[in-house]
C-alpha positions as CSV (number, residue, x, y, z in Angstrom):
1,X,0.0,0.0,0.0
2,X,1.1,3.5,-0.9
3,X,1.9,5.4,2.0
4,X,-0.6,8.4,1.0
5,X,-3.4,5.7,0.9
6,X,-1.9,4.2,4.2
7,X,-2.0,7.5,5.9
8,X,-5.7,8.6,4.2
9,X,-6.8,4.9,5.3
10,X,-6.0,5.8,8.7
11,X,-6.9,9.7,8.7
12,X,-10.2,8.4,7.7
13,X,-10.3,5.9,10.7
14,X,-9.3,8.7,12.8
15,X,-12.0,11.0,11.7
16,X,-14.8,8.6,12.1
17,X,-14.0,8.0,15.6
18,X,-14.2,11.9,16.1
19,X,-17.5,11.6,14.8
20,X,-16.8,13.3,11.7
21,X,-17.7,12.3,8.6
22,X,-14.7,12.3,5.5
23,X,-16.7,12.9,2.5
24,X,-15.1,16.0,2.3
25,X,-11.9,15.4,0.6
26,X,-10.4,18.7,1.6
27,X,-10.4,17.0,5.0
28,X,-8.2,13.9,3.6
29,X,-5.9,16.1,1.7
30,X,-2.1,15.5,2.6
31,X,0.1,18.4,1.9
32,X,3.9,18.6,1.3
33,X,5.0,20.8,4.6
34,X,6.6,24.0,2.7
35,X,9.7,23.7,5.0
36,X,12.5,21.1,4.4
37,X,13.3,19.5,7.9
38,X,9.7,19.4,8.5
39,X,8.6,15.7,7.7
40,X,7.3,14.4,4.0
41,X,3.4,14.3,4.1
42,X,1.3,17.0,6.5
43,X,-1.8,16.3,7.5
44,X,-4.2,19.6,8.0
45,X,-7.2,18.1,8.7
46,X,-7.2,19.8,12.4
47,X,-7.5,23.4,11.2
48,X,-10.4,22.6,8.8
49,X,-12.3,20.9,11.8
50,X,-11.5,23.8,14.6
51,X,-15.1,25.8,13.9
52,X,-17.3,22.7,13.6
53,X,-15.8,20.9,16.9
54,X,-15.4,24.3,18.4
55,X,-11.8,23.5,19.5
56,X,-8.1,24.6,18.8
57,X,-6.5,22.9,15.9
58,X,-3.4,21.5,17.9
59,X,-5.7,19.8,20.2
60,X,-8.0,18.4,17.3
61,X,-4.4,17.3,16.4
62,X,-3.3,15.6,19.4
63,X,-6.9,13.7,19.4
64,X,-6.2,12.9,15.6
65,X,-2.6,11.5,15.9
66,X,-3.5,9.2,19.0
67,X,-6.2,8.0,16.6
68,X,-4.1,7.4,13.9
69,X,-2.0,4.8,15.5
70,X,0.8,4.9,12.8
71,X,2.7,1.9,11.6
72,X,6.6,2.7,11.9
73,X,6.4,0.5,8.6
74,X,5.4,3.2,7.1
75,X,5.7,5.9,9.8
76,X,9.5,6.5,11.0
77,X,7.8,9.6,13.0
78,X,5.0,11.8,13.4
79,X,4.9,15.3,15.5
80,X,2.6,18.2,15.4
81,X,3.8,21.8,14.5
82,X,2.9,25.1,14.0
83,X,-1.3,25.6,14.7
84,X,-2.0,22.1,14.2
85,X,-0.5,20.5,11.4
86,X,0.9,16.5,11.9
87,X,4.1,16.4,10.1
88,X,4.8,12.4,9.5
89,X,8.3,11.7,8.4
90,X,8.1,8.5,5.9
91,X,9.9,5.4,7.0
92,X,12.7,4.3,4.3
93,X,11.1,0.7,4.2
94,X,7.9,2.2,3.4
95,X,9.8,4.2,0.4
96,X,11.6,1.4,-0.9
97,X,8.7,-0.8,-1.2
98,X,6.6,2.2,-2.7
99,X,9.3,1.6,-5.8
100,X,7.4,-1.4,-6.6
101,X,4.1,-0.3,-6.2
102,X,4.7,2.2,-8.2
103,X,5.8,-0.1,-10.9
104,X,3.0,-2.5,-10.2
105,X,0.1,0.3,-10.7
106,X,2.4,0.6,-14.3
107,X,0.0,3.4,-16.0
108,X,-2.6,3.5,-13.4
109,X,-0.1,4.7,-10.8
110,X,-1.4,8.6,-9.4
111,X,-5.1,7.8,-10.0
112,X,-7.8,7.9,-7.3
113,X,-11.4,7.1,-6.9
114,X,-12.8,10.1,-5.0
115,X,-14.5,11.8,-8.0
116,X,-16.9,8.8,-7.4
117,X,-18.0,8.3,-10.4
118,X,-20.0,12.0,-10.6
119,X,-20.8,12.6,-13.9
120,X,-18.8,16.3,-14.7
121,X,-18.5,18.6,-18.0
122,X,-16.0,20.5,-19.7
123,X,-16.9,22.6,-22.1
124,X,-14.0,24.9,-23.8
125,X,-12.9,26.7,-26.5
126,X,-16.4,27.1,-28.2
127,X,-14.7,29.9,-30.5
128,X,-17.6,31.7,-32.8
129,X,-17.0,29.5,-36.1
130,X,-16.2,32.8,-37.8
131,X,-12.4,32.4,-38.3
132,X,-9.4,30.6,-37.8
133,X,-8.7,30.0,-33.5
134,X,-6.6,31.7,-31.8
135,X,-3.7,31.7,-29.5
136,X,-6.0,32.1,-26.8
137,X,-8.1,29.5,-27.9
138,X,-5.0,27.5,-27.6
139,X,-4.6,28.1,-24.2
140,X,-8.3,27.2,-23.3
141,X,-7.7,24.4,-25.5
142,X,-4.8,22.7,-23.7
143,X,-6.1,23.4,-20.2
144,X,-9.5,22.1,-20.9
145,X,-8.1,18.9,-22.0
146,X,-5.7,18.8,-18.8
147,X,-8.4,19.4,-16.4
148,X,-10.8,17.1,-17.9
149,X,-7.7,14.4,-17.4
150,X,-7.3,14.5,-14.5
151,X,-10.5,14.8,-13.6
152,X,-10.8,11.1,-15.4
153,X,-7.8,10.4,-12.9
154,X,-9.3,10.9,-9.6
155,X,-12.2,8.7,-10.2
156,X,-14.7,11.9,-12.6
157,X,-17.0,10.6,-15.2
158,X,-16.2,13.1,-17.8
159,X,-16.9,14.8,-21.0
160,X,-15.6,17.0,-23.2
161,X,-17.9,19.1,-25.2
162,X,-17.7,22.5,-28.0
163,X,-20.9,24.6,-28.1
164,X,-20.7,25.4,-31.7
165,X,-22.2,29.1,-32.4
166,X,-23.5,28.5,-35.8
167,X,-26.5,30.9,-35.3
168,X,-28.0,34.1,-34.6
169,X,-26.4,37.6,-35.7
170,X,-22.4,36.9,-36.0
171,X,-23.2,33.9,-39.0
172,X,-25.3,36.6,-40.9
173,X,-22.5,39.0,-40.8
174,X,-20.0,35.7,-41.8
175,X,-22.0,35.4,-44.7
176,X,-22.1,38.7,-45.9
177,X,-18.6,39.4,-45.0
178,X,-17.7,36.4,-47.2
179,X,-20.4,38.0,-50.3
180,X,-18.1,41.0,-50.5
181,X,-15.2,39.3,-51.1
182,X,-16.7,36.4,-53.4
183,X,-18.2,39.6,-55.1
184,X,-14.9,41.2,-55.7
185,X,-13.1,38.1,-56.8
186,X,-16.0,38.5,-59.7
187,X,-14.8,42.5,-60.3
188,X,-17.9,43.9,-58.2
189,X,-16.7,45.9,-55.2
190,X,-17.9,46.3,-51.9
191,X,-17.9,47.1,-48.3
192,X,-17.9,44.8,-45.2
193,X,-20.2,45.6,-42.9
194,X,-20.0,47.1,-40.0
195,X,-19.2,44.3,-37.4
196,X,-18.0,42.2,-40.3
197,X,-14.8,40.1,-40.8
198,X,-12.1,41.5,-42.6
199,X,-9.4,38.3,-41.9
200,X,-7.6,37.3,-45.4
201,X,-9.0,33.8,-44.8
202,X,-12.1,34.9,-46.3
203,X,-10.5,36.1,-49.2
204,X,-8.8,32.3,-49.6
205,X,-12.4,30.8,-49.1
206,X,-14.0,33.3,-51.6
207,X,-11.0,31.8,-54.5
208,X,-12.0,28.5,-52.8
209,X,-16.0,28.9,-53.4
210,X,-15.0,30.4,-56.9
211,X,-13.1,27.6,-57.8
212,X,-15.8,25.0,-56.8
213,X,-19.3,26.7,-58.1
214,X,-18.0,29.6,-60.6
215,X,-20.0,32.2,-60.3
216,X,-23.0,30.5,-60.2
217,X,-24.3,32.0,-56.6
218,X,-23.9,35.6,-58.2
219,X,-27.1,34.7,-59.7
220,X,-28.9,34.2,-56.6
221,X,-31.0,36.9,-54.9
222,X,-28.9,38.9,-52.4
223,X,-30.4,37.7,-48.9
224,X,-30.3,34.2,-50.3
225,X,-27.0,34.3,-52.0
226,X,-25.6,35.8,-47.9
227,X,-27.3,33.0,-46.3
228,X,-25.6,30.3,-48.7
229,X,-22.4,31.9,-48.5
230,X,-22.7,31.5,-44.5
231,X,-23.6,28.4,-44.6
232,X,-20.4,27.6,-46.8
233,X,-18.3,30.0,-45.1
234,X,-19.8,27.7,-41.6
235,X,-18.7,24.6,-42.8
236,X,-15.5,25.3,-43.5
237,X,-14.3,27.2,-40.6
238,X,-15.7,24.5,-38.3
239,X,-13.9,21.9,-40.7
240,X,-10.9,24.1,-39.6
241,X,-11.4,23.9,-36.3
242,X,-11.7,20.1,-36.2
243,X,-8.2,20.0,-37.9
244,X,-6.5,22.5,-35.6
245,X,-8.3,20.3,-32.4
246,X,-7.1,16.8,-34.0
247,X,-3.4,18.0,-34.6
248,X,-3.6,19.5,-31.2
249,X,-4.4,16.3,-29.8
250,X,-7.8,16.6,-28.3
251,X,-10.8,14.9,-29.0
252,X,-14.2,16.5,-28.0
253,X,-16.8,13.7,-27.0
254,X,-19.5,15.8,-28.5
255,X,-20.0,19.5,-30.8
256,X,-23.2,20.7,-29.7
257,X,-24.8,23.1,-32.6
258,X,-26.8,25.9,-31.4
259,X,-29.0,25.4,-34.3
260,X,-30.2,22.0,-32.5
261,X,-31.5,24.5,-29.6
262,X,-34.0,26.7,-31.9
263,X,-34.9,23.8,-33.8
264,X,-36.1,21.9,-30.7
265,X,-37.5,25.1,-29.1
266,X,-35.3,24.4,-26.0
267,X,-34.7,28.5,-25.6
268,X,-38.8,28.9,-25.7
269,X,-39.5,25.7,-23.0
270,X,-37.0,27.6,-20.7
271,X,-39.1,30.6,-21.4
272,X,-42.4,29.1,-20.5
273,X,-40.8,27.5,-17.1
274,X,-39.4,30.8,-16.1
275,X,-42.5,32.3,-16.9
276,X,-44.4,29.4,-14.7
277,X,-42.0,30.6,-11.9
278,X,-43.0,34.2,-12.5
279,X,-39.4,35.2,-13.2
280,X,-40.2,36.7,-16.2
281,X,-42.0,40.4,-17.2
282,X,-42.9,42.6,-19.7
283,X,-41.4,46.4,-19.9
284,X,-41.3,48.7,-23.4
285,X,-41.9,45.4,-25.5
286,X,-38.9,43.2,-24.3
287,X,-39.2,40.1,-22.1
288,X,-37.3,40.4,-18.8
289,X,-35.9,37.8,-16.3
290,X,-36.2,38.7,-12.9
291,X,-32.2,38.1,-12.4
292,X,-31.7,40.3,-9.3
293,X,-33.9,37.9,-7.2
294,X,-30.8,35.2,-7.8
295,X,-27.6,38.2,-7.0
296,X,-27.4,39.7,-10.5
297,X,-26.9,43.6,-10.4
298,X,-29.7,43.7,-13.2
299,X,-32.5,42.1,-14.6
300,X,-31.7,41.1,-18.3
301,X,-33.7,40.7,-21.8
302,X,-34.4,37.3,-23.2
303,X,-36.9,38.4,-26.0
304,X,-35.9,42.0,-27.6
305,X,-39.1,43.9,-28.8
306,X,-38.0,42.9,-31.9
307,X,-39.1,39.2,-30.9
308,X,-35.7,37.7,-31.3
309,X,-34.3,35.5,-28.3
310,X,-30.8,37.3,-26.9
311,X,-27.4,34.9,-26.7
312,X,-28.6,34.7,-22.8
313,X,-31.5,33.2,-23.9
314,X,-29.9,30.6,-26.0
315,X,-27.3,29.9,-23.4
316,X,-30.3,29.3,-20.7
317,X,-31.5,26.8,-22.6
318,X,-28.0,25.2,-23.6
319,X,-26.8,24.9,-20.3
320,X,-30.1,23.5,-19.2
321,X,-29.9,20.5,-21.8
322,X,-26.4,19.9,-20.2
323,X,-28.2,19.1,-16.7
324,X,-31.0,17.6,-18.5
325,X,-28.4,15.2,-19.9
326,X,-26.9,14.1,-16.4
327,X,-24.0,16.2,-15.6
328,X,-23.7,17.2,-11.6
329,X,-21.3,19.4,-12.2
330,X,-20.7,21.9,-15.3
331,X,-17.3,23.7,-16.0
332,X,-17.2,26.2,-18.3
333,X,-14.1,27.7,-19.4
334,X,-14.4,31.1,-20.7
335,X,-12.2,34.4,-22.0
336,X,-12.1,37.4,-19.6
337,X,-14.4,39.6,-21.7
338,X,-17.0,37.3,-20.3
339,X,-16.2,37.6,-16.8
340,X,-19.2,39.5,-16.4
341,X,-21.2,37.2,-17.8
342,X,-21.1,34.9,-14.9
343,X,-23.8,36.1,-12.3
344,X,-26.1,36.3,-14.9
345,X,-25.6,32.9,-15.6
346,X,-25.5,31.2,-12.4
347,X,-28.8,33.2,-11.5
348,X,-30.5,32.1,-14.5
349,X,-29.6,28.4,-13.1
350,X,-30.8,29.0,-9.9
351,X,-33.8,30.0,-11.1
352,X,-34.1,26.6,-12.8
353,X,-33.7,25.3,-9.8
354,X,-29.9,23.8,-9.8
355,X,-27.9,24.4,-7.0
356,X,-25.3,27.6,-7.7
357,X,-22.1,25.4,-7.0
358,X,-22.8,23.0,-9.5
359,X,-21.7,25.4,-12.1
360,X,-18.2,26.5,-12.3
361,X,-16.5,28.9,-14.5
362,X,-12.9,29.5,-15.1
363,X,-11.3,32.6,-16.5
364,X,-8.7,32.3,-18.8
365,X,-6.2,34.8,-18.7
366,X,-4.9,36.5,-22.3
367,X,-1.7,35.4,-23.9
368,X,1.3,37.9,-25.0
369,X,3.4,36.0,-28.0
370,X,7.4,37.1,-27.9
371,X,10.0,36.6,-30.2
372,X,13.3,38.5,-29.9
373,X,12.4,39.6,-26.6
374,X,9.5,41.7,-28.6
375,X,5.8,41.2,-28.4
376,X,4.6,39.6,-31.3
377,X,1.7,41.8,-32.6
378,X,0.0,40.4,-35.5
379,X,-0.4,37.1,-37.6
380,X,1.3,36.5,-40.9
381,X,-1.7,35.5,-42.7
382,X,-4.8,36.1,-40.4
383,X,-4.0,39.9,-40.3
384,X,-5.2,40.5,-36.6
385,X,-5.2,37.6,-34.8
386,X,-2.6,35.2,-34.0
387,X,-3.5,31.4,-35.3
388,X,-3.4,28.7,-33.2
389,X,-2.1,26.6,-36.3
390,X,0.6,29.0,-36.7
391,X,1.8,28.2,-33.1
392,X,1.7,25.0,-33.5
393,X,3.5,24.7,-36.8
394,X,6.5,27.3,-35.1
395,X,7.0,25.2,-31.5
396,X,5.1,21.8,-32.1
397,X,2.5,20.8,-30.2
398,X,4.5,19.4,-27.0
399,X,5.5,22.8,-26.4
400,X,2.6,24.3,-26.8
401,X,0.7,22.3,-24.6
402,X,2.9,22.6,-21.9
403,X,3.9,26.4,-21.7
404,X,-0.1,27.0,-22.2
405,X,-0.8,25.1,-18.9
406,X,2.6,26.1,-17.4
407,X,0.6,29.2,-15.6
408,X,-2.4,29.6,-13.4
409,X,-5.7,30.2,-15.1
410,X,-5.9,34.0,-13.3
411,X,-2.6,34.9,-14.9
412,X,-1.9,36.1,-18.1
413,X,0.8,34.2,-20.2
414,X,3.6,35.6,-21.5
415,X,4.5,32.7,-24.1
416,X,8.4,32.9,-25.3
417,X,8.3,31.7,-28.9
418,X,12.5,31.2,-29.0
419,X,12.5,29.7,-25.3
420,X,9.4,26.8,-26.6
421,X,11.7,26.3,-29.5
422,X,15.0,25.6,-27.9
423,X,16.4,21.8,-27.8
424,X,18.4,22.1,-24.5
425,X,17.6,22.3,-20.6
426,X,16.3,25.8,-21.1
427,X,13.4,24.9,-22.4
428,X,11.0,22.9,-19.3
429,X,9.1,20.7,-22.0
430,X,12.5,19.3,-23.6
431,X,14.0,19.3,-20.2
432,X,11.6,17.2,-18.6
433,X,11.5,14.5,-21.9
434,X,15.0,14.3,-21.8
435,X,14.8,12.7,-18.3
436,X,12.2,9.8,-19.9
437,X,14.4,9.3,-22.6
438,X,17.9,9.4,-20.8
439,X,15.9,6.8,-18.6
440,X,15.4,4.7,-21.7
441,X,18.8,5.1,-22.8
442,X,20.3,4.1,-19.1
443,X,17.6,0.7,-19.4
444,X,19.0,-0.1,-23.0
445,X,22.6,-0.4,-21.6
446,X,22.0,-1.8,-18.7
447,X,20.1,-5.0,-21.0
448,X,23.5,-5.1,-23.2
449,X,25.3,-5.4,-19.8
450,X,22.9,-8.5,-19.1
451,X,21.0,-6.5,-16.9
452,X,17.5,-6.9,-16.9
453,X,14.7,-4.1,-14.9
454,X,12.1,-6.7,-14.9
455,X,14.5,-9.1,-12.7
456,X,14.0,-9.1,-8.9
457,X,15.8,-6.4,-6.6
458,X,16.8,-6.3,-3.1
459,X,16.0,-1.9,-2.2
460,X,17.1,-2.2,1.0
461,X,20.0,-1.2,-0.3
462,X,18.5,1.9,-1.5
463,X,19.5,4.2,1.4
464,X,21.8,7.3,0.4
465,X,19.8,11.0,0.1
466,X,19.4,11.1,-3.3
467,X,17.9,8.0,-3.5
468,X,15.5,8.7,-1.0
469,X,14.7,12.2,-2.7
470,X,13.8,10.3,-6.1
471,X,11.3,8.1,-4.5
472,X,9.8,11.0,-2.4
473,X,9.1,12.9,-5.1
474,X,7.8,9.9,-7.1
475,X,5.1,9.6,-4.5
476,X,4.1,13.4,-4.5
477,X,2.4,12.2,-8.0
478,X,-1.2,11.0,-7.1
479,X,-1.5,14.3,-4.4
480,X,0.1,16.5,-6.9
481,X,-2.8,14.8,-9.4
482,X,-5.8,15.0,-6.6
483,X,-5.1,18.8,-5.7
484,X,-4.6,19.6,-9.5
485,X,-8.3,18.3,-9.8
486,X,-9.8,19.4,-6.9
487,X,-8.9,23.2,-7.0
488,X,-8.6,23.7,-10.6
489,X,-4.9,24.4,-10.9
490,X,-3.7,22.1,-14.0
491,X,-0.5,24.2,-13.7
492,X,0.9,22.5,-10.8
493,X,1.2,18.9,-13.1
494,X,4.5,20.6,-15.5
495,X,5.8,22.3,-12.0
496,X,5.8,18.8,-10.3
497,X,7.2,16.8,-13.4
498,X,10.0,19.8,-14.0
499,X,10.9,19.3,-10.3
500,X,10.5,15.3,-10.8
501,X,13.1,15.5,-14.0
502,X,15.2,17.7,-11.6
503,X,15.7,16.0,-8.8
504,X,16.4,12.6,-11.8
505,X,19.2,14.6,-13.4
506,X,21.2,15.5,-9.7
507,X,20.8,12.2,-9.2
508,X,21.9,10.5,-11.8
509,X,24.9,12.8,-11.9
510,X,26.0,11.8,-8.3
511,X,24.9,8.3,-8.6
512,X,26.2,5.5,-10.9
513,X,23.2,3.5,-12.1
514,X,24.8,0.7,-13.7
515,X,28.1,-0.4,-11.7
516,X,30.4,-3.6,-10.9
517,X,27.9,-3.4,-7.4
518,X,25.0,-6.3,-9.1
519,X,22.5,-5.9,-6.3
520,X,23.0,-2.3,-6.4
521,X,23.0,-1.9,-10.0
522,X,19.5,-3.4,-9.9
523,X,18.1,-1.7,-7.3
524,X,19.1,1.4,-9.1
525,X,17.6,0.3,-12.4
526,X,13.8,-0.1,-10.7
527,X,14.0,3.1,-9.2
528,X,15.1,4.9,-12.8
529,X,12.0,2.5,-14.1
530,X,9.7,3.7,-12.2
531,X,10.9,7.1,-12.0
532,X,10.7,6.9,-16.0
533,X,6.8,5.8,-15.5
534,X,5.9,8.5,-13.6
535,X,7.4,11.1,-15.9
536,X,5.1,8.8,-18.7
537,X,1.8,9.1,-16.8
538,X,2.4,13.1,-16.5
539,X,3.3,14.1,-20.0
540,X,0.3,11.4,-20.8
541,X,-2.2,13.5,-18.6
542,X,-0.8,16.4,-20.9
543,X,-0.9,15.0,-24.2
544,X,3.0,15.3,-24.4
545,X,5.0,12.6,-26.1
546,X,7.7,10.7,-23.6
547,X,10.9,10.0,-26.1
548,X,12.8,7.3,-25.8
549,X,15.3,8.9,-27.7
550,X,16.4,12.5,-28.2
């Protein structure tokens, strides 16, 4: 048994008997204490418990350790510091066992099973199909796929899903954006209009439609010959999309059209049950939703006096067909113009009748492009926005993926271009594959040496510092993994595998792997392996390749 499991096994144990009930996980979370010196695992259970039992912390932690009644198996010591946390010092025949667990639990090794099977969404990107994505959309991208990873790790039932906008105002002005400049490529000029999209792409899908049907949709009337350019224009960019998504490496489970909404009437069934609710009102010809009652600053329109249903409308109903499908929990991941978007939204779901924390948003922050030390400003062929694809083709996408989930969401990313490029120990990506693949390269010699990593091992003799650091930091993995999950912070998986392939390369520069010592040699060569696994599992959880040669 791991120790972390050991120790929640027994935190749990220790709970009970205070009469307290661990379905919180918060309560069962194990912390690294910040201070060397001060033990492996902390246990801060106490402070989290001081309002509800009414107590201090230290003595909730004196009742807590008696309770725990540690193995010195896996337990060499176990003290309380500081307000109340238990600092437990990990026994070294706890760690050197923990070397074959580790390589025992092979590709499962850092899951866990408190996600419980809830059912969970994640719904990102959604870009307006209206041009190429973007480097932010890049971003959202790769931390939308991270978080819904590990998510699947601690025991989530998850789903990836894009909202595809292929309705409403912004497709009528695709469409005649894209008449203009099919119109010109036939000699007649023209204006986009105001609100319009003036990205060369259009131009190349005007050639494109020219090419294909001639000028055979000149002859249609004007609003029809609009509508069937959007359509066209629709189709391709979403085909675009797709393309960027699949070279990216992500997979959506499902592409939601908003068209399927208005065709289904879902937007005018939310209508009726907010109206059944008497949420909604009438004032100077518009329908109203009675948002304020929920902690909106305002009340907001859902039918213009013009009769149309607004985008907040539309989204009602889209993120009630998300519940209606089974999800517990929806996470949205959205831009930060849309920050203010959010108590709207979560009064609306009130007012449904779902409980505010079951939907979650999370900001992400803009991204700054350098080269040179100098901002890069403006695409080479999308005019004023930065392609995604463009990205990808400079850095690849193991780069890519890593520096976008390298930050917190709040923070803004400042992405070096020449830095994601670089093939040395610079660069955190290349750094951090270099430690799988010099692992690889140590297990290839060792097997010409007639060494073999699947043979048996005695690691008792796995005892100096460095060895003990490796295998500590090889068991941070599931925690590192559980608190990534739990509090929405994908960035701390590359921190935790750049410090893993750190504290690999000191010591495999102090310490000889393969040597004329057999039974050390071997030891050595299981601790490498399953170092070299959990490097795998991380970059896996990423989508980032693990070489076995560089």
């Amino acid at each position: 048994m791991k120790p972390q499991i050991y120790v929640r096994t027994r935190l749990e144990n220790a709970l009970r008997a205070l009469g307290i009930d661990p379905i919180d996980p918060i309560l069962l979370n194990l912390d690294k204490p910040k201070q060397d010196g001060f033990g492996d695992l902390a246990i801060t259970s106490a402070m989290s418990l001081a309002r509800d039992l009414r107590q201090p912390p230290r003595k909730i932690a004196e009742k807590l350790l008696q309770l725990l009644d540690l193995d010195q198996f896996y337990i060499e010591k176990a003290e309380i510091a500081g307000p109340g946390f238990i600092n437990l010092y990990l026994a070294k025949s706890c760690l050197q066992r923990a070397v074959l667990e580790i390589l025992d639990e092979r590709d499962t090794f850092g899951s866990d099973d408190w996600g419980k099977g809830i059912r969970v969404q994640f719904e990102f990107v959604s870009a307006n199909p209206t041009g190429p994505l973007n480097i932010v959309s890049a971003r959202a991208a790769a931390i939308g796929d991270v978080l819904a990873a590990l998510h699947e790790k601690v025991g989530f039932v998850v789903e990836r899903e894009y909202y595809v906008n292929d309705a409403g105002r912004q497709v009528n002005l695709l469409g005649a954006s894209l008449d203009v400049r099919y119109r010109a490529e036939l000699g007649t000029a023209g204006e986009i209009p105001e609100g319009g999209y003036h990205g060369a792409y259009l131009i190349d899908l005007a050639k494109a439609i020219l090419e294909e049907y001639g000028s055979s949709l000149a002859e249609l009337p004007d609003q029809e010959r609009r509508e069937r350019l959007g359509r066209l224009a629709l189709d391709a960019m979403l085909a675009k999309h797709r393309a960027s998504l699949d070279k990216y490496r992500l997979n959506y489970d499902r592409w939601f059209h908003e068209t399927r909404l208005r065709q289904q009437s879902e937007h005018l069934n939310v209508l009726k049950v907010l109206q059944d609710k008497g949420l909604i009102y009438e004032d100077e010809g518009a329908t109203w939703f009675r948002s304020t009652q929920f902690g909106d600053e305002k009340d907001r329109v859902l039918v213009t006096s013009e009769g149309e249903p607004t985008y907040f409308l539309i989204d009602i109903a889209y993120h009630q067909n998300k519940y209606q499908r089974g999800f517990a929990v929806l996470h949205d991941l959205w831009g930060p113009d849309h920050h203010g978007y959010i108590d709207r939204m979560r009064a609306a779901i009130q007012a449904l009748g779902y409980a505010a924390d079951s939907f979650r948003v999370h900001i992400i922050q803009q991204v700054n492009l350098f080269r040179g030390g100098q901002v890069v400003k403006m695409s080479k062929r999308a005019g004023e926005i930065i392609e995604m694809d463009e990205l990808i083709e400079e850095v690849g996408v193991d780069a890519a993926r890593y520096f976008f989930v390298d930050r917190r969401l709040s923070q803004p990313l400042d992405f070096d271009i020449d830095l994601a490029k670089k093939k040395s120990d610079e660069n955190p990506v290349y750094y951090i594959q270099y430690a799988h693949a010099r692992i690889s390269n140590v297990l290839r010699y060792a097997e010409e040496q007639g060494f073999n990593s699947a043979m048996a091992a005695d690691l008792s003799v796995l005892t100096n510092d460095a060895e003990m650091e490796l295998i500590k930091k090889c068991l941070e993995f599931p925690q590192v993994v559980s608190k990534a999950a739990q509090f929405i912070e994908p960035h701390r998986l590359p921190n935790y595998l750049y410090e893993l392939a750190n504290v690999f390369h000191r010591f495999y520069h102090d310490n000889r792997v393969v040597s004329d010592d057999g039974a050390l040699t071997q030891a050595r060569l299981l601790l490498i392996q399953a170092t070299r696994q959990v490097i795998k599992n991380g970059l896996t959880l990423m989508q980032i390749t693990a070489p076995e040669n560089m």
